[in-house]
C-alpha positions as CSV (number, residue, x, y, z in Angstrom):
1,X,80.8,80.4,130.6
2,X,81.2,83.9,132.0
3,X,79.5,86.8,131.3
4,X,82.8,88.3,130.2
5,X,83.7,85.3,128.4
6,X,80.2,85.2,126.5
7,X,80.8,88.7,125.4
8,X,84.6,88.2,124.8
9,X,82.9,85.4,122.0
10,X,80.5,87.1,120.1
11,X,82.8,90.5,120.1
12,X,85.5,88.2,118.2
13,X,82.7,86.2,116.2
14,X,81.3,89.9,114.8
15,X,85.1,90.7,113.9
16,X,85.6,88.2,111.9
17,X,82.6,89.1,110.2
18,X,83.3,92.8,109.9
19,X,86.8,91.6,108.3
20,X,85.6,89.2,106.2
21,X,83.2,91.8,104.8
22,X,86.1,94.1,104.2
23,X,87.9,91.5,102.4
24,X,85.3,91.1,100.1
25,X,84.7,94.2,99.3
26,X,88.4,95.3,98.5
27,X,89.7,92.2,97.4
28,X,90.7,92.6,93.5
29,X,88.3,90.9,91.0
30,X,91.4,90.5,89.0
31,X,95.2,91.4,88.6
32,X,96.7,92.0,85.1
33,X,100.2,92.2,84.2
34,X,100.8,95.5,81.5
35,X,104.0,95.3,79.8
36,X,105.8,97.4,77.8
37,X,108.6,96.8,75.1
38,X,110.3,99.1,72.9
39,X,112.9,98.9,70.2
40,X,116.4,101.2,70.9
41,X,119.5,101.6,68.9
42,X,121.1,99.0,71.9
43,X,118.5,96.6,72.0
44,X,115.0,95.8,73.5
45,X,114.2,97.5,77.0
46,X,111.1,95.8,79.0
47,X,109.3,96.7,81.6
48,X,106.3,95.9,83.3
49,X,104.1,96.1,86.3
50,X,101.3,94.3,88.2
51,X,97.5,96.3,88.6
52,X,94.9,94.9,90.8
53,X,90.9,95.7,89.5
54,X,88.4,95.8,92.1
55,X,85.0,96.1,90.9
56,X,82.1,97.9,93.1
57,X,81.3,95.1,95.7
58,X,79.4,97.6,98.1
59,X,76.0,96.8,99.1
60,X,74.1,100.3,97.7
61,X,76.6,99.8,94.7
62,X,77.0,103.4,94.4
63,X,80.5,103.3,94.0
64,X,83.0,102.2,90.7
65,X,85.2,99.8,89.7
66,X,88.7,101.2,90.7
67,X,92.7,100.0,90.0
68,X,95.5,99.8,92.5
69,X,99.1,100.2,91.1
70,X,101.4,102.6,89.0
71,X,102.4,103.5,85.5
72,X,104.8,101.2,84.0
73,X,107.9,103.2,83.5
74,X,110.4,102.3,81.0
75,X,114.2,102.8,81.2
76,X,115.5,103.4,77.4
77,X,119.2,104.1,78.4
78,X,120.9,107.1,77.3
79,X,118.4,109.5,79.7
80,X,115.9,108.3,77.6
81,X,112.4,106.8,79.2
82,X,109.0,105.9,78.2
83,X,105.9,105.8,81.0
84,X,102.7,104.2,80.1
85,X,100.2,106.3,82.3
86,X,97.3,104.8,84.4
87,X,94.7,106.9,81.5
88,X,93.4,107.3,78.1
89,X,93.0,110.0,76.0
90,X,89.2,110.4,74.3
91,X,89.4,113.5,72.6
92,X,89.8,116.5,74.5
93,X,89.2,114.5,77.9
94,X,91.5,112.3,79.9
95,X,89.8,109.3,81.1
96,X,90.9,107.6,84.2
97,X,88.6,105.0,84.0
98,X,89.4,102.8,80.9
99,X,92.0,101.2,82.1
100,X,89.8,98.8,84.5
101,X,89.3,97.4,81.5
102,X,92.4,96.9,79.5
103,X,92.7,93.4,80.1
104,X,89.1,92.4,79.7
105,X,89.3,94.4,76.2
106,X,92.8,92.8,74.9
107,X,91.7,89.2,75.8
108,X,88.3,90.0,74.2
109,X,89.9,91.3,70.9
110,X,92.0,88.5,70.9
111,X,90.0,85.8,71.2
112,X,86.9,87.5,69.2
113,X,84.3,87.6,71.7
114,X,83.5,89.7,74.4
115,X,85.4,88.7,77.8
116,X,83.9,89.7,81.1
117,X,84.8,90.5,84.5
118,X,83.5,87.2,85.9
119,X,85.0,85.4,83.1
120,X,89.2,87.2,82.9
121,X,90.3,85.6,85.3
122,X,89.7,82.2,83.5
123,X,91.7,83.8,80.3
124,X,95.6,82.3,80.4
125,X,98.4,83.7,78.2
126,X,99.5,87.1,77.0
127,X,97.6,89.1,74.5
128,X,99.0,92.2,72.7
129,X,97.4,95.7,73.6
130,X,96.4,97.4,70.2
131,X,94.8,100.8,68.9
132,X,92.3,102.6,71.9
133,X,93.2,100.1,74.6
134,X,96.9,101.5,74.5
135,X,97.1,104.1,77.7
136,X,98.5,107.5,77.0
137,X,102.1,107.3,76.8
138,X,104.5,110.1,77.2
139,X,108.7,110.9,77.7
140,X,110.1,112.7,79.9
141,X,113.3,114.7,78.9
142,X,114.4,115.0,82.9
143,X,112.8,113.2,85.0
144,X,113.3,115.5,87.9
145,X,111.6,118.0,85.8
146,X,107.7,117.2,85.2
147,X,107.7,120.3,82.5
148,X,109.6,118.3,80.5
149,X,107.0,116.0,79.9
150,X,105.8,114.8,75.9
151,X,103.5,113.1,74.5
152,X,104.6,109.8,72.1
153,X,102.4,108.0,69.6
154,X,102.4,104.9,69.7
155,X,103.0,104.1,66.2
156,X,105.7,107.2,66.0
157,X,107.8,107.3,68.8
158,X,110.5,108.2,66.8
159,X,109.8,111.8,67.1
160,X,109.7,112.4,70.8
161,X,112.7,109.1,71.3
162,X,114.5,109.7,68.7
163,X,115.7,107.9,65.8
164,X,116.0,103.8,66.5
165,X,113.3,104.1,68.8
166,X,110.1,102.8,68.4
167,X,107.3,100.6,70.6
168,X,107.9,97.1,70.2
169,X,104.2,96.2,71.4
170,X,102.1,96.0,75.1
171,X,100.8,92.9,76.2
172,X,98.3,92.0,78.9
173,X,98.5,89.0,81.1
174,X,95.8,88.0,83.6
175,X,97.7,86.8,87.3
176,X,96.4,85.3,90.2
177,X,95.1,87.5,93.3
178,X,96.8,85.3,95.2
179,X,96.1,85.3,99.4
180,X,94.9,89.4,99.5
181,X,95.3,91.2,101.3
182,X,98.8,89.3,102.5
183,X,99.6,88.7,98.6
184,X,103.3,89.6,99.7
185,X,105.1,87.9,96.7
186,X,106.0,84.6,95.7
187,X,103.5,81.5,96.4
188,X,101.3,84.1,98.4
189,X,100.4,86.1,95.5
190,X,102.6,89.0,93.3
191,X,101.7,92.4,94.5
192,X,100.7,95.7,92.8
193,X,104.1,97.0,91.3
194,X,104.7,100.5,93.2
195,X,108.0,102.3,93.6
196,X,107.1,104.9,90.4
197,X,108.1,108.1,93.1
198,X,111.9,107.1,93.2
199,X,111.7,107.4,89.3
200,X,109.9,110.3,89.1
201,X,110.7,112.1,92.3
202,X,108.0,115.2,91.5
203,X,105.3,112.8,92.0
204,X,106.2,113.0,95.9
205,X,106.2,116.5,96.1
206,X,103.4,118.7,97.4
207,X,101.9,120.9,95.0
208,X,100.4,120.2,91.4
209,X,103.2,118.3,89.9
210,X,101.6,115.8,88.1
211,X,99.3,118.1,86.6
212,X,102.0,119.9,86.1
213,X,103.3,116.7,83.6
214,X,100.1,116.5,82.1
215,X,99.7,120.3,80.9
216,X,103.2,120.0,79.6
217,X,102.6,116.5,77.3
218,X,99.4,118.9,75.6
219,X,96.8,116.6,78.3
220,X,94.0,117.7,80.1
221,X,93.9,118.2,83.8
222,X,91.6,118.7,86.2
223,X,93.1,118.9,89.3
224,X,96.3,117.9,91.6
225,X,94.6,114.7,93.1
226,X,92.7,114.0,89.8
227,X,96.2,114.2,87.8
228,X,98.2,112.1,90.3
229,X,95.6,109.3,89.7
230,X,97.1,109.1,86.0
231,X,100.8,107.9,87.9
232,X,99.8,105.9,90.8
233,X,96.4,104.7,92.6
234,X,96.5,103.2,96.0
């Protein structure tokens, strides 16, 4: 063997290391399906969307769990919609961080015990999404317009949607990573759900849009990146 050759060989064999590495670090520790279902005067609208959790794999573990995907936005009809944002609201704070743990909580409240992040992705079925873990939800009278922003109660959505409007329920389902990072759809794996900018075009815009949306729905924000995180993560 060459001295080129040798080199050529351990070059590729550290690589593959370094790669594999990366994969483990990054690769989701699971994927949960957040769905949302409300009641209209024309019938039941749905939607839902794919979020990846990837818990702090580094080796000084001085990082935090984090989520890839979007907010599940909801088409009512009519120039009506409802948009279940990446947070929660705990008090006067918006917390970004809660919903790593959405799934883990729903499956734990229904089964009665306490489900953890080694143990969700053993959990099969869907499981309704009750009281605190429900994320902030909120309406958007135009969505070209993040002013027009408001808040909705879960439990009264009446009075932002109108009458015959209400939320039917969220559910949670645990889904397979699948092959990540080439998880590209069907037997490799369903991706994190993106595409929320062509439904609210604002988000794509320089500037402090999406804080912008959260002043005007009466929630806090701290900041343009800080805020966007509440729409989309990467």
């Amino acid at each position: 063997m060459s001295f080129i050759s040798k080199w050529a060989g351990l070059l590729g064999l550290l690589a593959v290391i370094v790669i594999g590495d990366q994969i483990r670090i990054n690769r989701p520790g699971h994927k949960y399906r957040l769905t949302v279902e409300v009641t209209t005067p024309d019938g039941i609208r749905t939607a839902s969307g794919i979020l990846a959790v990837v818990p702090d794999r580094n080796y000084n573990r001085g990082g935090r769990t984090t989520i890839r995907g979007e907010a599940v936005f909801v088409d009512l009809g009519q120039g009506r919609n409802l948009v279940a944002l990446l947070a929660h609201q705990q008090g006067t704070k918006l917390d970004l961080d809660d919903i790593n743990y959405v799934a883990v909580r729903a499956y734990g409240a229904t089964r009665g015990n306490r489900v953890s992040f080694t143990d969700i992705n053993r959990q099969v079925g869907i499981v309704p999404v009750q009281g605190e873990v429900i994320p902030v939800l909120v309406s958007f009278g135009d969505v070209r317009d993040p002013t027009t922003a408001r808040l909705v109660a879960a439990d009264h959505a009446d009075v932002v949607l109108g009458d015959g409007y209400a939320i039917r329920g969220l559910t949670a389902e645990v889904v397979p990573n699948g092959f990540w990072p080439i998880d590209f759809g069907g037997v490799l794996g369903e991706p994190v759900t993106r595409g929320i900018e062509a439904k609210l075009p604002w988000l794509a815009a320089p500037g402090d849009q999406a804080a912008t949306a959260l002043k005007a729905a009466g929630l806090p924000a701290t900041g343009a990146v800080e805020a966007r995180e509440a729409f989309a993560r990467k």
